[in-house]
LOPA-253452 format. One record per atom (N, C-alpha, C): residue number from 1; residue in one letter; atom name; x, y, z. Coordinates in Angstrom, 3 decimals, always signed. Example, Ala and Ser with C-alpha at 12.3 -4.5 7.8 and 13.67 -1.06 7.14 Angstrom:
// residues 2
+-----+--------+-------+----------+----------+----------+
| num | residu | atome |       xx |       yy |       zz |
+-----+--------+-------+----------+----------+----------+
|   1 |      a |     N |  +13.190 |   -5.690 |   +7.800 |
|   1 |      a |    CA |  +12.300 |   -4.500 |   +7.800 |
|   1 |      a |     C |  +13.200 |   -3.300 |   +7.800 |
|   2 |      s |     N |  +12.850 |   -2.250 |   +7.080 |
|   2 |      s |    CA |  +13.670 |   -1.060 |   +7.140 |
|   2 |      s |     C |  +12.900 |   +0.030 |   +7.870 |
+-----+--------+-------+----------+----------+----------+
//
This chain:
// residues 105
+-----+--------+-------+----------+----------+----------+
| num | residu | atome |       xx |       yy |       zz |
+-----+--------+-------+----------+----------+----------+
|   1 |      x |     N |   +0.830 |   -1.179 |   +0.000 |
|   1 |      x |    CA |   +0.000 |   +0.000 |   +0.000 |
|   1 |      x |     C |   +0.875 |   +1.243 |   +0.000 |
|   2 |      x |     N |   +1.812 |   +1.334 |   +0.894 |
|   2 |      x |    CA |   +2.935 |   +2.402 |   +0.827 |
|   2 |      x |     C |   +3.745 |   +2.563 |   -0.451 |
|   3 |      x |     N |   +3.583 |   +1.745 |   -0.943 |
|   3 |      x |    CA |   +4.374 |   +1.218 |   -2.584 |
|   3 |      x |     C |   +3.603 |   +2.153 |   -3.500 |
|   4 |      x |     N |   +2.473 |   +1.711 |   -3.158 |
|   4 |      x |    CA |   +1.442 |   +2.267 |   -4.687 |
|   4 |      x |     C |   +1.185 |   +3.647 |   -4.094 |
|   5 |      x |     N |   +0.771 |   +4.346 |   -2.888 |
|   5 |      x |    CA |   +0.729 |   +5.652 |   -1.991 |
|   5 |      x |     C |   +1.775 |   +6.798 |   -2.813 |
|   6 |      x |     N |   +3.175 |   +6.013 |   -2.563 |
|   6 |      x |    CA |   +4.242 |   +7.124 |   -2.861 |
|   6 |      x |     C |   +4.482 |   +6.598 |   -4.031 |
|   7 |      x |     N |   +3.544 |   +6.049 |   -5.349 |
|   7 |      x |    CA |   +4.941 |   +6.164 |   -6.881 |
|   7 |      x |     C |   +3.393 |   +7.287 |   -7.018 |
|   8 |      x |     N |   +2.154 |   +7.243 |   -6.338 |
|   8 |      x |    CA |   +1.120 |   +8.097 |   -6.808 |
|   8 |      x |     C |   +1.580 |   +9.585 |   -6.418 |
|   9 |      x |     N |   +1.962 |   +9.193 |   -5.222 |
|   9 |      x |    CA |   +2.533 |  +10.593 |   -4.628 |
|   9 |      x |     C |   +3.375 |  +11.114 |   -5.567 |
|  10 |      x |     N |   +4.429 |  +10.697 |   -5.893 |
|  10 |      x |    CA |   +5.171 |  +11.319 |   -6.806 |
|  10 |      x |     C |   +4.748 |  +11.427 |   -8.547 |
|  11 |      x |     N |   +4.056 |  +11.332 |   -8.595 |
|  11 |      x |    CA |   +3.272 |  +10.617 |  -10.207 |
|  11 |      x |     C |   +3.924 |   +9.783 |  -11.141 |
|  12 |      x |     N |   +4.852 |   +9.214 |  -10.807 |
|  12 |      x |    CA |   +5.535 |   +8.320 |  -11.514 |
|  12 |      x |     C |   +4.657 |   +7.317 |  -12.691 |
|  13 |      x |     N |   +3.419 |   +6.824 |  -11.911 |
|  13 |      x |    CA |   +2.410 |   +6.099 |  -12.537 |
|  13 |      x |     C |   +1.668 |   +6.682 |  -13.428 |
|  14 |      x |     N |   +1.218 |   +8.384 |  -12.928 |
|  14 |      x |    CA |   +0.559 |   +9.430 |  -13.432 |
|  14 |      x |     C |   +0.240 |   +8.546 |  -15.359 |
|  15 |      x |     N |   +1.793 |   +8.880 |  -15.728 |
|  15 |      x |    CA |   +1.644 |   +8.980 |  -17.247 |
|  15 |      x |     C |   +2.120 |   +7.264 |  -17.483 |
|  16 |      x |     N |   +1.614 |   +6.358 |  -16.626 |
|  16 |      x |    CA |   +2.358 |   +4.773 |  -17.280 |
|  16 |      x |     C |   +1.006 |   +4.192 |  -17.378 |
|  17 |      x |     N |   +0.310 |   +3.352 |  -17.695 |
|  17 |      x |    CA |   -1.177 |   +2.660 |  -17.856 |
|  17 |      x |     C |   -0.553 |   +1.259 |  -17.388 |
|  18 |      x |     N |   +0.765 |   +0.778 |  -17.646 |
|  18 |      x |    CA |   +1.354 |   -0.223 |  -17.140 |
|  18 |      x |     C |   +1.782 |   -0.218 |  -16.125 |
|  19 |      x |     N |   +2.489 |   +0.542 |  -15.304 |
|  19 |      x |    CA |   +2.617 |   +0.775 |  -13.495 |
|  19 |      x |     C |   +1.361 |   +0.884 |  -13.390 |
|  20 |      x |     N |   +0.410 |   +1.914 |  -13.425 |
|  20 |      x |    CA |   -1.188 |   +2.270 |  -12.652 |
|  20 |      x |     C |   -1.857 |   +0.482 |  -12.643 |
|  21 |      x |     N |   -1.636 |   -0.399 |  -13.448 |
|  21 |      x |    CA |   -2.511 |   -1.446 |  -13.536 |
|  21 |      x |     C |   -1.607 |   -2.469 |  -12.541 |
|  22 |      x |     N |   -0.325 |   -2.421 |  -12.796 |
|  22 |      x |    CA |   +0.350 |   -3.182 |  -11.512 |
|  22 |      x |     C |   +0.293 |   -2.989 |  -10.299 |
|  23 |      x |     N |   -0.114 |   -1.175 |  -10.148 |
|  23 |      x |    CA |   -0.625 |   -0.943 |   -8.298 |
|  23 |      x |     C |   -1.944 |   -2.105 |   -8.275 |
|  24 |      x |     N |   -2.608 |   -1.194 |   -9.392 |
|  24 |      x |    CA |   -4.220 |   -1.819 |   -9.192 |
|  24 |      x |     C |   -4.525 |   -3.371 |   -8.801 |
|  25 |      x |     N |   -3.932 |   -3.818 |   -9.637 |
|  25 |      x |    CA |   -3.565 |   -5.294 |   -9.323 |
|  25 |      x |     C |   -3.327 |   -5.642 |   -8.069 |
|  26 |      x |     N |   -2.371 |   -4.841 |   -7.107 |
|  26 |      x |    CA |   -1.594 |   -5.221 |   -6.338 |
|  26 |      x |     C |   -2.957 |   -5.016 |   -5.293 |
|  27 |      x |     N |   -3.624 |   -3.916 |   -5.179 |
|  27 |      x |    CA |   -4.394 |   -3.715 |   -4.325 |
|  27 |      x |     C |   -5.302 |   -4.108 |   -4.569 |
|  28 |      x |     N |   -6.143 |   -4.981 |   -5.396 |
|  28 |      x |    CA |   -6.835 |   -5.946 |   -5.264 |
|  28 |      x |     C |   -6.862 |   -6.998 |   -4.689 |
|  29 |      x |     N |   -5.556 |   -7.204 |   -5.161 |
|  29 |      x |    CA |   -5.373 |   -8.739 |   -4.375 |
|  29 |      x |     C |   -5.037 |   -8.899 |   -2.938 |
|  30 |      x |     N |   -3.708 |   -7.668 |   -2.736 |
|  30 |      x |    CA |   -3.869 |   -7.009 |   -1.264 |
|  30 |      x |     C |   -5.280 |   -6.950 |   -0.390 |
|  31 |      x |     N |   -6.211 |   -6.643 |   -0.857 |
|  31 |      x |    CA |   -7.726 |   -6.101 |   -0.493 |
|  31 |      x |     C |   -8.522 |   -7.439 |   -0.500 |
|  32 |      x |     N |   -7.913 |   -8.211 |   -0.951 |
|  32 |      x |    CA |   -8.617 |   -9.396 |   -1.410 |
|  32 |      x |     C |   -9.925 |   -9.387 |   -2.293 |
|  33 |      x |     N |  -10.071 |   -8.541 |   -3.157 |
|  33 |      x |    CA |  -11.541 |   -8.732 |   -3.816 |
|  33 |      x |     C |  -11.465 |   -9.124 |   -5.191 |
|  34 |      x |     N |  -12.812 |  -10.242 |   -4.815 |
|  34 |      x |    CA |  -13.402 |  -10.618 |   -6.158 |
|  34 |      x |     C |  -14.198 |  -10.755 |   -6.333 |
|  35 |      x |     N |  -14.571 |  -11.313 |   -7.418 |
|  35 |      x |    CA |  -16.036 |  -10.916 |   -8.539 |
|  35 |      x |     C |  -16.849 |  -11.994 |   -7.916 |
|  36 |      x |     N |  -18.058 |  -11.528 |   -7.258 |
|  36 |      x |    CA |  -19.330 |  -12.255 |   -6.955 |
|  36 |      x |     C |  -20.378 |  -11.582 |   -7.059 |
|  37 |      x |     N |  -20.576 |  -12.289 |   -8.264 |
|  37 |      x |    CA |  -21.965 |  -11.985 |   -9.158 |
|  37 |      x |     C |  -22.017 |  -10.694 |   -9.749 |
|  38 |      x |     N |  -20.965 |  -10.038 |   -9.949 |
|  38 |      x |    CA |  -20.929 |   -8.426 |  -10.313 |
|  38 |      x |     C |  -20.687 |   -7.422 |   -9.012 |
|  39 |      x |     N |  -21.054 |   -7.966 |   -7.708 |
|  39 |      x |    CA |  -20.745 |   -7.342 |   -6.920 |
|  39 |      x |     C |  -19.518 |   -7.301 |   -6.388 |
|  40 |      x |     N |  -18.261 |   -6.967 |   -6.615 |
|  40 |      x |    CA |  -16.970 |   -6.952 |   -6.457 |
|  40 |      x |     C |  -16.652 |   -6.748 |   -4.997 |
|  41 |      x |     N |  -16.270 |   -7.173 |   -4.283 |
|  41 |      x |    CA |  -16.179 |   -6.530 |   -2.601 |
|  41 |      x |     C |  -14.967 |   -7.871 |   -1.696 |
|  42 |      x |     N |  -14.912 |   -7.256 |   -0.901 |
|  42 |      x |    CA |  -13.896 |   -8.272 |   +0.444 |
|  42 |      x |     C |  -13.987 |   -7.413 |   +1.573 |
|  43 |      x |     N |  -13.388 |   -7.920 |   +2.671 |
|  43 |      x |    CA |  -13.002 |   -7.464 |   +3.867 |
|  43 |      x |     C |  -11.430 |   -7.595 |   +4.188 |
|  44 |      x |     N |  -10.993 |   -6.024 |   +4.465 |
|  44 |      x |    CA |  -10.424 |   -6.137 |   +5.265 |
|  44 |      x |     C |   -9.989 |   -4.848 |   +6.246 |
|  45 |      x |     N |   -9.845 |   -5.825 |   +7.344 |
|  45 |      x |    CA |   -9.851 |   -5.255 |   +8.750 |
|  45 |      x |     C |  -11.208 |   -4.348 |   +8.982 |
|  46 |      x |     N |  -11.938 |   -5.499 |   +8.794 |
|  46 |      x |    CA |  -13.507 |   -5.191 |   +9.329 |
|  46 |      x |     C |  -14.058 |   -3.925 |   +8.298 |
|  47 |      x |     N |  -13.213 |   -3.712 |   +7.338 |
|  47 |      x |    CA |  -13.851 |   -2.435 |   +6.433 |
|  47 |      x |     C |  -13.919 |   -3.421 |   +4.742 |
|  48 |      x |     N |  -15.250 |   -3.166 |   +4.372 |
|  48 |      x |    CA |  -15.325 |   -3.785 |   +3.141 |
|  48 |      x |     C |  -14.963 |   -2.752 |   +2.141 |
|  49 |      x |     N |  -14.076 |   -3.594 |   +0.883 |
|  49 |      x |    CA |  -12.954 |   -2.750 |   +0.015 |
|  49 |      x |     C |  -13.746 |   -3.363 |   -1.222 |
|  50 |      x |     N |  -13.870 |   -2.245 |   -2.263 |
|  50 |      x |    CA |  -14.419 |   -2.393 |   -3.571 |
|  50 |      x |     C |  -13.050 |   -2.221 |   -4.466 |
|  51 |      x |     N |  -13.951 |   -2.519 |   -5.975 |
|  51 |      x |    CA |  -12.926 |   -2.375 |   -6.984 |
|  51 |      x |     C |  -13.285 |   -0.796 |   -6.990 |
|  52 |      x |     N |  -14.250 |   -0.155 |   -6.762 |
|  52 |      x |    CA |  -14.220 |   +1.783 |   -6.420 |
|  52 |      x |     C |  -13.243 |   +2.014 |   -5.587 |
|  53 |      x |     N |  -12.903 |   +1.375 |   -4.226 |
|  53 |      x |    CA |  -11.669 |   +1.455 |   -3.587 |
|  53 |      x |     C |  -10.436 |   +1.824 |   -4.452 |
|  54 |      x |     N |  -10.316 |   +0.840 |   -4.972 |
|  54 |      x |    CA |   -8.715 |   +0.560 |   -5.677 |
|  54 |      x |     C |   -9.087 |   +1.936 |   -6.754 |
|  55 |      x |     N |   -9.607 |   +1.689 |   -7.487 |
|  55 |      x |    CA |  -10.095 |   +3.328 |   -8.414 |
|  55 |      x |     C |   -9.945 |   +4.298 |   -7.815 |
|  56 |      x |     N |  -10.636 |   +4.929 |   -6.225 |
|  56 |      x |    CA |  -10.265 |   +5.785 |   -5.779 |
|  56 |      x |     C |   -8.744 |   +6.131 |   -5.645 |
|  57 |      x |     N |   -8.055 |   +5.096 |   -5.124 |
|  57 |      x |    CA |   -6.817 |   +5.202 |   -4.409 |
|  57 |      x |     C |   -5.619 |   +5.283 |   -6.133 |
|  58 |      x |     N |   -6.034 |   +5.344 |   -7.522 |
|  58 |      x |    CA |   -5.110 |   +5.238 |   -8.453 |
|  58 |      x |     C |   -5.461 |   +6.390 |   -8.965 |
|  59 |      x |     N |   -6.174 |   +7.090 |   -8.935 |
|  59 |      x |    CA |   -6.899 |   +8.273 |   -9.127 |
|  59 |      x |     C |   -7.965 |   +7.941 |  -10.397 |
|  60 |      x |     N |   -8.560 |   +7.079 |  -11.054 |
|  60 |      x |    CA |   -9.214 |   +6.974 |  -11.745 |
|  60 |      x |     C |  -10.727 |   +6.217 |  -11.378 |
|  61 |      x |     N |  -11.419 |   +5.729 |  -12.521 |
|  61 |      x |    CA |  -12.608 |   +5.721 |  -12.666 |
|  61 |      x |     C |  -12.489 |   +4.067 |  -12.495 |
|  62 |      x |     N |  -14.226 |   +3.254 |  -12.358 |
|  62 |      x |    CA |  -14.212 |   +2.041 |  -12.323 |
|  62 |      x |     C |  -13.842 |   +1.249 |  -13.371 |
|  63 |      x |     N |  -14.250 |   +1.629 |  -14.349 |
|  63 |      x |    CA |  -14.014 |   +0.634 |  -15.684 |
|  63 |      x |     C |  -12.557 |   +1.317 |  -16.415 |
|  64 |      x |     N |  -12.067 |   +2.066 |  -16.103 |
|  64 |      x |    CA |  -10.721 |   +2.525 |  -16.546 |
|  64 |      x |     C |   -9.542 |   +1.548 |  -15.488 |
|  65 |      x |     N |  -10.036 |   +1.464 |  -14.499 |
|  65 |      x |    CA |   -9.096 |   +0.328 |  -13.352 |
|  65 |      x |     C |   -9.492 |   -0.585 |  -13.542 |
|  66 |      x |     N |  -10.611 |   -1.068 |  -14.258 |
|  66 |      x |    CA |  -10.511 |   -2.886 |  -14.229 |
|  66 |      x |     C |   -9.794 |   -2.794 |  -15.699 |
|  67 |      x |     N |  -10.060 |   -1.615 |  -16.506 |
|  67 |      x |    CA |   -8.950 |   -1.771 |  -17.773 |
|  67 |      x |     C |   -7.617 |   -1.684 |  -17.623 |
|  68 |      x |     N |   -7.369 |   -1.238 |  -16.677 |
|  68 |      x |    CA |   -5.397 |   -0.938 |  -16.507 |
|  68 |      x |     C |   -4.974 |   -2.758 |  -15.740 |
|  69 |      x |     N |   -6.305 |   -2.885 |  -14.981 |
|  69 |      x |    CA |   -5.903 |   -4.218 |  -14.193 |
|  69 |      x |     C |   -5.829 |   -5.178 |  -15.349 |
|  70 |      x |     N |   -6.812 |   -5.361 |  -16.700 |
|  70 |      x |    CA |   -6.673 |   -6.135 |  -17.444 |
|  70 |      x |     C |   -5.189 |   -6.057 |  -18.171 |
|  71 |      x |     N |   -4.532 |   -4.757 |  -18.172 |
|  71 |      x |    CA |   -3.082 |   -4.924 |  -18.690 |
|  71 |      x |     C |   -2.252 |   -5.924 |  -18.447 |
|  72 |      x |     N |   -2.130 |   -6.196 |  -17.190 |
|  72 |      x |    CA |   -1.166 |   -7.138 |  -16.469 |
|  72 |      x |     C |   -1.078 |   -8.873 |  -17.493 |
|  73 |      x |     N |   -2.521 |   -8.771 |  -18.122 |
|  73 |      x |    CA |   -2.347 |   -9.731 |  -19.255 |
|  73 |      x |     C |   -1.389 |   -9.914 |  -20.549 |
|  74 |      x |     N |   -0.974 |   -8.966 |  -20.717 |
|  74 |      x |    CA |   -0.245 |   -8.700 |  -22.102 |
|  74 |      x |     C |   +1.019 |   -9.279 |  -21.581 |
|  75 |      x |     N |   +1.989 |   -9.462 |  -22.677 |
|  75 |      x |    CA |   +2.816 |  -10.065 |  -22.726 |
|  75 |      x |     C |   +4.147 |   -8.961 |  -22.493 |
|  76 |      x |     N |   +5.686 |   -8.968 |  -21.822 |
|  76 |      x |    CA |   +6.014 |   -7.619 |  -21.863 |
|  76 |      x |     C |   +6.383 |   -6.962 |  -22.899 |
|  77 |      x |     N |   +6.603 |   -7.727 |  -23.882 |
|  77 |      x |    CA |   +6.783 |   -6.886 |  -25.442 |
|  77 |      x |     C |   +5.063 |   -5.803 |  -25.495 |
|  78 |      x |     N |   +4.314 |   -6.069 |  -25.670 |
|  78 |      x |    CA |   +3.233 |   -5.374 |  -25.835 |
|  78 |      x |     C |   +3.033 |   -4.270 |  -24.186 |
|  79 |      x |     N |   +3.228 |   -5.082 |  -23.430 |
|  79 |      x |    CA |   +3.820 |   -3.388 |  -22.368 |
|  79 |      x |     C |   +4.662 |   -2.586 |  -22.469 |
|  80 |      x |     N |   +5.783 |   -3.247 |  -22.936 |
|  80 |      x |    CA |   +6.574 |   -1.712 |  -23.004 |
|  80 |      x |     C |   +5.724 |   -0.766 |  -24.343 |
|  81 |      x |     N |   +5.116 |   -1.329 |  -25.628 |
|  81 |      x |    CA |   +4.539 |   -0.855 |  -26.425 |
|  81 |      x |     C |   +3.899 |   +0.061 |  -25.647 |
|  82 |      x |     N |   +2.790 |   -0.011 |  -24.756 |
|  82 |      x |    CA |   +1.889 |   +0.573 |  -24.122 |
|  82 |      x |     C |   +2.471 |   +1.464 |  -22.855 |
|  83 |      x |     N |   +3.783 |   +1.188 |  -22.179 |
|  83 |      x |    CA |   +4.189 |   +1.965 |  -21.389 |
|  83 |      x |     C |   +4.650 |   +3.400 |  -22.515 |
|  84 |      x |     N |   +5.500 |   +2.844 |  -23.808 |
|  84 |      x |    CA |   +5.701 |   +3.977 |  -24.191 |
|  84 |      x |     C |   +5.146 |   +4.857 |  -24.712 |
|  85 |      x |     N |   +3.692 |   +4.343 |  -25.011 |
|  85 |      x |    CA |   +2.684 |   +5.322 |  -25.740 |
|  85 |      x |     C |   +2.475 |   +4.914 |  -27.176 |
|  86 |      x |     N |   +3.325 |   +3.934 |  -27.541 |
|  86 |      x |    CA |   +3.043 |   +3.453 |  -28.957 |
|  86 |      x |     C |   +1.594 |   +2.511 |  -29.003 |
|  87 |      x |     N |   +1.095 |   +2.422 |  -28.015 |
|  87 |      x |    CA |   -0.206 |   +1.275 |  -28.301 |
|  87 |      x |     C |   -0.921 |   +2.198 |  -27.169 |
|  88 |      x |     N |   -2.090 |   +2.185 |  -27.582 |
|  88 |      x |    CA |   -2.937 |   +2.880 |  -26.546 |
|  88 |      x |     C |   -3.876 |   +1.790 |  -25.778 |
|  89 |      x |     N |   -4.127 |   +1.963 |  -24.637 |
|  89 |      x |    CA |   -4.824 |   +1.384 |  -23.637 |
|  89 |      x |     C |   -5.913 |   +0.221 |  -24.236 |
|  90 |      x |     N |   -6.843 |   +0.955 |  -25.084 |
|  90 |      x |    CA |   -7.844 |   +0.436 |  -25.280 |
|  90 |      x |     C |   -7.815 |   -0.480 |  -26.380 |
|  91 |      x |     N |   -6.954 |   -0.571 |  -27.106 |
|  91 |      x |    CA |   -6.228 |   -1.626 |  -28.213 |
|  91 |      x |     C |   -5.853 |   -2.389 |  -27.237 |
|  92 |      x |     N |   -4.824 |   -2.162 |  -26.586 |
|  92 |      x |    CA |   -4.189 |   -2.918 |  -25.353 |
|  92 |      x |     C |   -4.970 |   -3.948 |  -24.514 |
|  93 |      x |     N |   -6.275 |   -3.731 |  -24.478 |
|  93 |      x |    CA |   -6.769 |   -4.285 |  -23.242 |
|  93 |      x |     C |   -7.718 |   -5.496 |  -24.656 |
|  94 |      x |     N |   -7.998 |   -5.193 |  -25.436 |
|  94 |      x |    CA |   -8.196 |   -6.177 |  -26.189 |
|  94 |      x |     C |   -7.398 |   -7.186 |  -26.628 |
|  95 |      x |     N |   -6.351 |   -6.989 |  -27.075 |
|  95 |      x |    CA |   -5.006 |   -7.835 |  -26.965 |
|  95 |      x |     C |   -4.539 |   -8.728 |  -25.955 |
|  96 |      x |     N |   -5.090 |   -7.978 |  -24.695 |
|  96 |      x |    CA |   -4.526 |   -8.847 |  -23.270 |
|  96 |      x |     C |   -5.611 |   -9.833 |  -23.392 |
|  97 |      x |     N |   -7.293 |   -9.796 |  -24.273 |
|  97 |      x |    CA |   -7.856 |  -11.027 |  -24.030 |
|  97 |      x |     C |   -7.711 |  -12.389 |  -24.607 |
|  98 |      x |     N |   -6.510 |  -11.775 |  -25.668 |
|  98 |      x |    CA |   -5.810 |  -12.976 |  -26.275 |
|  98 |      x |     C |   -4.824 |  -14.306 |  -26.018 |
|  99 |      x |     N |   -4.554 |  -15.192 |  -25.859 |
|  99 |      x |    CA |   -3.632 |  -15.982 |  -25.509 |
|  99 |      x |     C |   -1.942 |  -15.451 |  -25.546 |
| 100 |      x |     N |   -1.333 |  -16.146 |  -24.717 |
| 100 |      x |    CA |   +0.164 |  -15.757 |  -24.918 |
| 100 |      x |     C |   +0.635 |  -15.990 |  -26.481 |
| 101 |      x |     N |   +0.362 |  -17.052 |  -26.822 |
| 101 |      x |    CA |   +1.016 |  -17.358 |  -28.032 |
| 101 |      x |     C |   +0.268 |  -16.211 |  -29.232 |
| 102 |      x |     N |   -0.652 |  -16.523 |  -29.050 |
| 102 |      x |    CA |   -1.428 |  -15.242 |  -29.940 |
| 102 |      x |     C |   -1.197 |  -14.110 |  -30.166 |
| 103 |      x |     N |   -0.806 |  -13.531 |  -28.874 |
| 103 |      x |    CA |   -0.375 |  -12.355 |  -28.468 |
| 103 |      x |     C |   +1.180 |  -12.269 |  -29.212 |
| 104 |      x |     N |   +2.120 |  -13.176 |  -29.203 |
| 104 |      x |    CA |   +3.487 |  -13.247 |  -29.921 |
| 104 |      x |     C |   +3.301 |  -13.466 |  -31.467 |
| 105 |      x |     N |   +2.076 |  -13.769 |  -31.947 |
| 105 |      x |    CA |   +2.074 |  -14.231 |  -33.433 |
| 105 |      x |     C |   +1.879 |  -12.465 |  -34.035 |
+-----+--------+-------+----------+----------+----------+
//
């Protein structure tokens, strides 16, 4: 949590869609939440944590954080594409629903 706190603090993530989806990631799983029935939620320490949680805390929106979280799929040739700005997000996140090998063809 202090990890993802201070690269936000400093904006390091600001301009990466590939760091912002590796916090996101991180604090999901940190948070423990998952998908039941559409209602996304967990506990912890007696406070229930949404995927709006993790959105709040990256500075973005709900379906823009389950899109940065879907990054973590891509392969790292197609992240650095997308860290550097040569592939944009939303190409990106279609690509990540592809297989590894697919993704290399």
């Amino acid at each position: 949590m202090l990890i993802a706190e201070n690269t936000e603090r400093r904006g390091e993530s600001e301009n990466d869609p590939i760091k912002k989806g590796k916090i996101a990631a991180f604090l999901k799983e940190y948070w423990e939440i998952k998908n039941n029935n559409n209602n996304i939620s967990a506990r912890q320490n007696d406070t229930q944590k949404t995927i709006n949680d993790v959105a709040d805390s990256i500075g973005e929106n709900k379906r823009t954080t389950q899109r940065l979280i879907k990054l973590n799929d891509l392969i790292p040739e197609i992240q650095s594409l997308v860290s550097s700005g040569t592939l944009g997000t939303t190409a990106a996140e279609q690509l990540a629903y592809l297989t590894e090998c697919e993704q290399q063809g």
